[in-house]
MMTF fields as JSON, N, C-alpha, C and O atoms, coordinates in Angstrom:
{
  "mmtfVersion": "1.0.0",
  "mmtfProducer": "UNKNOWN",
  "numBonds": 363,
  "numAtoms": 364,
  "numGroups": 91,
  "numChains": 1,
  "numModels": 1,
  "chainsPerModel": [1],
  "groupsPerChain": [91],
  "chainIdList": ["A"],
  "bondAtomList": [4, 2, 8, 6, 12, 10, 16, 14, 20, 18, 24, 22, 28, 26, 32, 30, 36, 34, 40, 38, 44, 42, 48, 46, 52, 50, 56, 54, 60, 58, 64, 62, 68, 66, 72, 70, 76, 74, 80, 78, 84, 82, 88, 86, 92, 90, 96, 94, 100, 98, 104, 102, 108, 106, 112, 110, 116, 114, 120, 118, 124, 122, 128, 126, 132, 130, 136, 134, 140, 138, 144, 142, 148, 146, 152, 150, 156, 154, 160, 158, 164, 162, 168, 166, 172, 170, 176, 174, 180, 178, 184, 182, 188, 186, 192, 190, 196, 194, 200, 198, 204, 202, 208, 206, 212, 210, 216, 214, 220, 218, 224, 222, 228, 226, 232, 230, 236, 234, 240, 238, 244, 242, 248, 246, 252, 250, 256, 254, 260, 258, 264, 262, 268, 266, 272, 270, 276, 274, 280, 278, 284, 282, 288, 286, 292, 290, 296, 294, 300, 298, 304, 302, 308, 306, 312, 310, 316, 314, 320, 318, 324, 322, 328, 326, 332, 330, 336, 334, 340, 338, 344, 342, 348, 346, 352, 350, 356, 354, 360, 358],
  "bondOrderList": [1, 1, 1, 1, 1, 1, 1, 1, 1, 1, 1, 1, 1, 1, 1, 1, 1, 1, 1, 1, 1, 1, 1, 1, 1, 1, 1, 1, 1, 1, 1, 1, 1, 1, 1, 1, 1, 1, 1, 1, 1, 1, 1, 1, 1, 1, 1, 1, 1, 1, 1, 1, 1, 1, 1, 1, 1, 1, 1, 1, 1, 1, 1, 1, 1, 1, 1, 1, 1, 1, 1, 1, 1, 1, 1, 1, 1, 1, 1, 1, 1, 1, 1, 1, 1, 1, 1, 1, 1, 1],
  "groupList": [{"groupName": "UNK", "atomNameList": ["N", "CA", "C", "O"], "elementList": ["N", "C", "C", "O"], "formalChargeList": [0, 0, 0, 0], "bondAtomList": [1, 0, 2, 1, 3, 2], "bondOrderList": [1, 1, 2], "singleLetterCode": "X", "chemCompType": "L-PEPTIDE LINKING"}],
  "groupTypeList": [0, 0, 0, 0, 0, 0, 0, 0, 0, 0, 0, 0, 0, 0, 0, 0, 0, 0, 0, 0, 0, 0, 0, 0, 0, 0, 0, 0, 0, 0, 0, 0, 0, 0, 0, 0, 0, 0, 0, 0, 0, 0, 0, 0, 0, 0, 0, 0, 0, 0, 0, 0, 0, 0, 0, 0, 0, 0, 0, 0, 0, 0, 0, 0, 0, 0, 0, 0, 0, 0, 0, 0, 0, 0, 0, 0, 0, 0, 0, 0, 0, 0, 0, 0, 0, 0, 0, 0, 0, 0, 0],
  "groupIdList": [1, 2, 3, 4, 5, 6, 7, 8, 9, 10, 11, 12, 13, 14, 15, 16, 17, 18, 19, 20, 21, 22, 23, 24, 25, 26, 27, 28, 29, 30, 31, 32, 33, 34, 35, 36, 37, 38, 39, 40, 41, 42, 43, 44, 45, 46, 47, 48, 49, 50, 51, 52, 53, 54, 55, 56, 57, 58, 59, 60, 61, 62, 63, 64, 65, 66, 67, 68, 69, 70, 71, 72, 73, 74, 75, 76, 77, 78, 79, 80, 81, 82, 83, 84, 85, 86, 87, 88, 89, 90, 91],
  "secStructList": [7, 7, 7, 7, 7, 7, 7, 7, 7, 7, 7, 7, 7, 7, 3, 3, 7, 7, 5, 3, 3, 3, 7, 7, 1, 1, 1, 3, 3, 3, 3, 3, 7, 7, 3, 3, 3, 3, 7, 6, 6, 6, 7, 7, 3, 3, 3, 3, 7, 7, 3, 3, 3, 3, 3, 7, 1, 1, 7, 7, 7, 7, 6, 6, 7, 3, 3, 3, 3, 3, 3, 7, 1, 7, 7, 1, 1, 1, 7, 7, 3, 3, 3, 3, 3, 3, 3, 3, 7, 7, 7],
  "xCoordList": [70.461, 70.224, 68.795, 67.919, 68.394, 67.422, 66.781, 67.168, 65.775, 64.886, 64.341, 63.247, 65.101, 63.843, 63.135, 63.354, 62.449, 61.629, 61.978, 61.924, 62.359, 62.651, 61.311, 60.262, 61.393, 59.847, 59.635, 60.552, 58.831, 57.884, 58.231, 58.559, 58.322, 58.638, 57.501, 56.668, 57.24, 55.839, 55.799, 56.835, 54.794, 55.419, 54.851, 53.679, 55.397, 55.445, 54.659, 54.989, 53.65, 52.366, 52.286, 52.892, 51.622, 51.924, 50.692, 49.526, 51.352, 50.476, 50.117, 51.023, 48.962, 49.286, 47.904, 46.811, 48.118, 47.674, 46.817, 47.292, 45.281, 44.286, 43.297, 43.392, 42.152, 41.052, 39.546, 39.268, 38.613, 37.581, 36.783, 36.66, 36.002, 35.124, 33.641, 32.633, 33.637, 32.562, 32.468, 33.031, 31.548, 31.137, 29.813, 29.238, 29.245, 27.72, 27.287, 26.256, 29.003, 28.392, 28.579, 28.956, 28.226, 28.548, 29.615, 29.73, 30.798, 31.804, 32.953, 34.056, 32.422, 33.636, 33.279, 32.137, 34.592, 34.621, 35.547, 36.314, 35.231, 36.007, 37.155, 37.02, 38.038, 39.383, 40.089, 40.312, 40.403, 40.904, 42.621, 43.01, 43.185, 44.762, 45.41, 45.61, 45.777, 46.622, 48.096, 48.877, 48.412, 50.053, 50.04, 49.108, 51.455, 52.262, 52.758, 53.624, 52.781, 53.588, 54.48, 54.279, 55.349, 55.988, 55.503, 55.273, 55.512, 55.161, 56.011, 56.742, 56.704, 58.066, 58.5, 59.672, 57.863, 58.464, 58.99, 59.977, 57.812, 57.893, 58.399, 58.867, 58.305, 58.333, 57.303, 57.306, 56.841, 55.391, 55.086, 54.947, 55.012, 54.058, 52.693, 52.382, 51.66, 50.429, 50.005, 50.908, 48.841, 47.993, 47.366, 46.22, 47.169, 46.858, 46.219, 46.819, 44.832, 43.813, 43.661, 43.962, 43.112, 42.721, 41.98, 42.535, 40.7, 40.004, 40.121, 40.528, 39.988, 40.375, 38.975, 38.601, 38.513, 37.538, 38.083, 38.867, 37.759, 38.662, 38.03, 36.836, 38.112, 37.33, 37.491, 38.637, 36.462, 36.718, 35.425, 34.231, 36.024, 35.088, 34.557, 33.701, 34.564, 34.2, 33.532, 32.78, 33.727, 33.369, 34.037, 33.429, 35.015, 35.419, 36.189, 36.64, 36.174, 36.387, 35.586, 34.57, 35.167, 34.386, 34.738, 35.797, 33.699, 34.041, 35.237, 35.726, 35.834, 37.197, 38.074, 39.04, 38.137, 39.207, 40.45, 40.455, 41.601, 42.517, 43.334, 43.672, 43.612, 43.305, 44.624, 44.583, 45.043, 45.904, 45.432, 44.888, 45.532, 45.229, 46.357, 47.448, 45.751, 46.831, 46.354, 45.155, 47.116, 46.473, 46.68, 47.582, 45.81, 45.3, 44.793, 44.81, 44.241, 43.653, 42.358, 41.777, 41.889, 41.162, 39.299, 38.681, 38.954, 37.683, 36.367, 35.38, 36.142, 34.866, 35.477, 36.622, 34.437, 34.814, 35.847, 36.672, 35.658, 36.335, 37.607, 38.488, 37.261, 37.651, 38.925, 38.805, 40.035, 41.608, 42.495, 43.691, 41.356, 42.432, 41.679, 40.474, 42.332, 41.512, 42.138, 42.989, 41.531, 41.406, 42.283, 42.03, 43.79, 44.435, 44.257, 44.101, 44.349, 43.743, 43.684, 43.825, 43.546, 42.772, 43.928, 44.416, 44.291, 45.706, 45.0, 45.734, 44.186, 43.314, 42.467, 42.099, 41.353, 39.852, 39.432, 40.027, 37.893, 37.297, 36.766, 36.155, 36.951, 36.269, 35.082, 34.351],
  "yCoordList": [83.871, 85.194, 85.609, 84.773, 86.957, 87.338, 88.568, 89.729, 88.149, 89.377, 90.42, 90.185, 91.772, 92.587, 93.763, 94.581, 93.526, 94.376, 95.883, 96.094, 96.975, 98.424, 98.884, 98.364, 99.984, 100.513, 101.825, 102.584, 101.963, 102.698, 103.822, 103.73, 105.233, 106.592, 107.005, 106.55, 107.718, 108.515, 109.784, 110.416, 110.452, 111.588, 112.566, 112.422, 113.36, 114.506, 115.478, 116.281, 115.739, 116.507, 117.937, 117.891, 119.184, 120.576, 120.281, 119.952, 120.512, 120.561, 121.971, 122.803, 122.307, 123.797, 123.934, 123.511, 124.445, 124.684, 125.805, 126.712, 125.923, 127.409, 126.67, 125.639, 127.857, 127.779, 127.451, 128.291, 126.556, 126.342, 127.554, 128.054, 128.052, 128.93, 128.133, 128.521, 127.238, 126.485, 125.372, 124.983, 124.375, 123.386, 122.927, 122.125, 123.638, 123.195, 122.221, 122.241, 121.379, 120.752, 119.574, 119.352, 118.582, 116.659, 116.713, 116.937, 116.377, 115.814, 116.795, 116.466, 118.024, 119.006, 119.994, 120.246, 120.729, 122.052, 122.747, 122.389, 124.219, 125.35, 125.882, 126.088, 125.865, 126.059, 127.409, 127.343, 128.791, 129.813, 129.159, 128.416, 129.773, 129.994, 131.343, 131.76, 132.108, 132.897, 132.838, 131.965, 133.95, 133.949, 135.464, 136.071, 135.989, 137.043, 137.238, 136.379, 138.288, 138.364, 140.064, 140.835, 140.08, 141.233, 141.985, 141.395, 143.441, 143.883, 143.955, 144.819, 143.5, 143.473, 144.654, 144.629, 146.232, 147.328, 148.276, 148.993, 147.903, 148.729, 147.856, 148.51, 146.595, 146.147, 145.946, 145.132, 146.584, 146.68, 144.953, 144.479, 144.226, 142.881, 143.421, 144.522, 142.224, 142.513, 141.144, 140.445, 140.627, 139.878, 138.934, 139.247, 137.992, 137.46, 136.39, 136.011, 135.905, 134.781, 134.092, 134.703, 132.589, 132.208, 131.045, 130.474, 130.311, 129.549, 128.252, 128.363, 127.258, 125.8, 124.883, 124.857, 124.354, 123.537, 122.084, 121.672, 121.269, 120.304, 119.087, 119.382, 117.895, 116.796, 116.373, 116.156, 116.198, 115.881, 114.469, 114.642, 113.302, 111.716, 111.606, 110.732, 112.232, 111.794, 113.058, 112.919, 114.01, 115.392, 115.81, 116.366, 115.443, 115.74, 117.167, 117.5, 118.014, 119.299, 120.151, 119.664, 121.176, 122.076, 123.882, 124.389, 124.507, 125.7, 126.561, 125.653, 127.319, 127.673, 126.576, 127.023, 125.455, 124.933, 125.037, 125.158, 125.004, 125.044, 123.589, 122.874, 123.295, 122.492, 121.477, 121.712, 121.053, 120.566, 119.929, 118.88, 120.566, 119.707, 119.465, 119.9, 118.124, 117.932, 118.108, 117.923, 118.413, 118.113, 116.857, 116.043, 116.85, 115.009, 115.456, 116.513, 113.891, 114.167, 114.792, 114.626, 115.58, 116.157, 115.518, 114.803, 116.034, 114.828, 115.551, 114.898, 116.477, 117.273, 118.755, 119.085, 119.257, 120.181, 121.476, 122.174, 121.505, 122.34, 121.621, 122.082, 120.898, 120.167, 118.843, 117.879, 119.434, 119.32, 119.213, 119.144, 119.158, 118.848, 118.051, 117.907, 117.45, 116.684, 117.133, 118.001, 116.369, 116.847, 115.914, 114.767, 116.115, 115.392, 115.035, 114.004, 116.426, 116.284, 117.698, 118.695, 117.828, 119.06, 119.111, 118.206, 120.243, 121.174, 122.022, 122.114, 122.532, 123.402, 123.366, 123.668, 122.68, 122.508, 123.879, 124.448, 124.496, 125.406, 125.315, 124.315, 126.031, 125.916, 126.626, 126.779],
  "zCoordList": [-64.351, -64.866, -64.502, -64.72, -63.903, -63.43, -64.109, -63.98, -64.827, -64.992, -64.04, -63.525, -63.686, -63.0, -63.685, -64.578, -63.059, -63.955, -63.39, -62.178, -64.368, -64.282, -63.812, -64.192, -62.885, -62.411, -63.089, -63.402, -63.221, -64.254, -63.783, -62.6, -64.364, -64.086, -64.022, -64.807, -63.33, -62.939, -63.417, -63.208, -64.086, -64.764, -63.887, -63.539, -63.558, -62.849, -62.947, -63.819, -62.33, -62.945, -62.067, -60.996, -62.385, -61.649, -60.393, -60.613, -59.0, -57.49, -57.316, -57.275, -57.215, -56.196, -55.38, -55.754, -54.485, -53.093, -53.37, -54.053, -52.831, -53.14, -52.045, -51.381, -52.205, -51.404, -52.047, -52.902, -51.879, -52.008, -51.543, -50.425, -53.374, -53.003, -53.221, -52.632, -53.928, -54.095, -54.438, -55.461, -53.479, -53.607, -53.758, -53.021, -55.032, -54.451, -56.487, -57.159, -56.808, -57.714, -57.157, -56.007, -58.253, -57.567, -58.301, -59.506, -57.076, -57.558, -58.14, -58.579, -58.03, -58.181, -57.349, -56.965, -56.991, -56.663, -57.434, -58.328, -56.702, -57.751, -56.03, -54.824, -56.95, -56.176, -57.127, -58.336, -56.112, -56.339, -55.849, -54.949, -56.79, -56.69, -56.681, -57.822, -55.768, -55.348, -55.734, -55.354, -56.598, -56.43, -56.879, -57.405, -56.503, -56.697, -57.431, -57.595, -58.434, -59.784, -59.288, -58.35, -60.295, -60.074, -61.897, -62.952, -61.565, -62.898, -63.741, -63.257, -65.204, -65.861, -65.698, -65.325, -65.868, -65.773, -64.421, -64.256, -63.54, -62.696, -61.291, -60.36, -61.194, -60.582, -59.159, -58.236, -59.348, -57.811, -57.955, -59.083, -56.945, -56.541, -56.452, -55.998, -57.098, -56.875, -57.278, -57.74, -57.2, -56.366, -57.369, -57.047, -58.365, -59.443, -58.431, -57.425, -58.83, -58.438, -59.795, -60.82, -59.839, -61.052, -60.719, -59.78, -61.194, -60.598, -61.106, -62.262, -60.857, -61.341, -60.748, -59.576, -61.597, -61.34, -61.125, -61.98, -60.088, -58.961, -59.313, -59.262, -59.638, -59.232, -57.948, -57.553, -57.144, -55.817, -55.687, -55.442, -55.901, -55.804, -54.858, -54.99, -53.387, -52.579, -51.961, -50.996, -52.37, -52.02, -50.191, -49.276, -50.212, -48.797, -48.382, -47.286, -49.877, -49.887, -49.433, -49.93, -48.798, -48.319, -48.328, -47.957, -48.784, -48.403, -47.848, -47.176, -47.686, -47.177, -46.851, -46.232, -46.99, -47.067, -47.723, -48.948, -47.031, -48.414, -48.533, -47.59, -50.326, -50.251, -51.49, -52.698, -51.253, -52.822, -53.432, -53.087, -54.978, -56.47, -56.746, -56.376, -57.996, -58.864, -60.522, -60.729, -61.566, -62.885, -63.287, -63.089, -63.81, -64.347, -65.798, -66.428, -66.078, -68.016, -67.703, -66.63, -68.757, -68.779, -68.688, -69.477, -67.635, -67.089, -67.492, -67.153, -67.993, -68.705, -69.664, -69.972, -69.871, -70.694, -69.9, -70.49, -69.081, -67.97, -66.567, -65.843, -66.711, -65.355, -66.042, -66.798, -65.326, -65.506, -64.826, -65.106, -62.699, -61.795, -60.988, -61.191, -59.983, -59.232, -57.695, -57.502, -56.767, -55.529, -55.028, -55.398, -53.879, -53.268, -51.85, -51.194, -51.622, -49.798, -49.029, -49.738, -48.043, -47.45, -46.63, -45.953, -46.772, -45.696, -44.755, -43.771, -44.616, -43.503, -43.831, -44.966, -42.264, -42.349, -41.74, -40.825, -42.629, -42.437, -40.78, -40.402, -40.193, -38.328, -38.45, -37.472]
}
């Protein structure tokens, strides 16, 4: 009879993709998020931004980059995502 061991469920945390407007702290940047909302009444699309302060350990985020976070536990008074990896480098 063999014990295996069941593997651990990973809990599923929210990703989303924005652009580095600033990097000029240690160890974080501020990452804008872009999305589209529709208005409940009228329906017109328009343009909603919202800013997320990033932990980034190694600082390999930069300026216009865009870039994927993830949310994680909460690592300062502000700062609630961390930095995964860079989808387009700034030229």
């Amino acid at each position: 009879m063999t014990t295996e061991a069941t593997p651990k469920t990973t809990k599923s945390r929210r990703r989303l993709i924005g652009t580095v407007v600033s990097a000029k702290m240690t160890k974080t940047v501020v990452v804008r998020v872009d999305r589209t909302v529709q208005h409940p009444k009228y329906g017109k699309s328009y343009a909603v931004s919202k800013k997320y302060k990033v932990h980034d350990e190694e600082g390999k985020a930069k300026v216009n980059d865009v870039v994927e976070i993830e949310e994680t536990r909460p690592m300062s008074a502000d700062k609630r995502w961390r930095y995964l990896r860079t989808i387009t480098k700034n030229v």
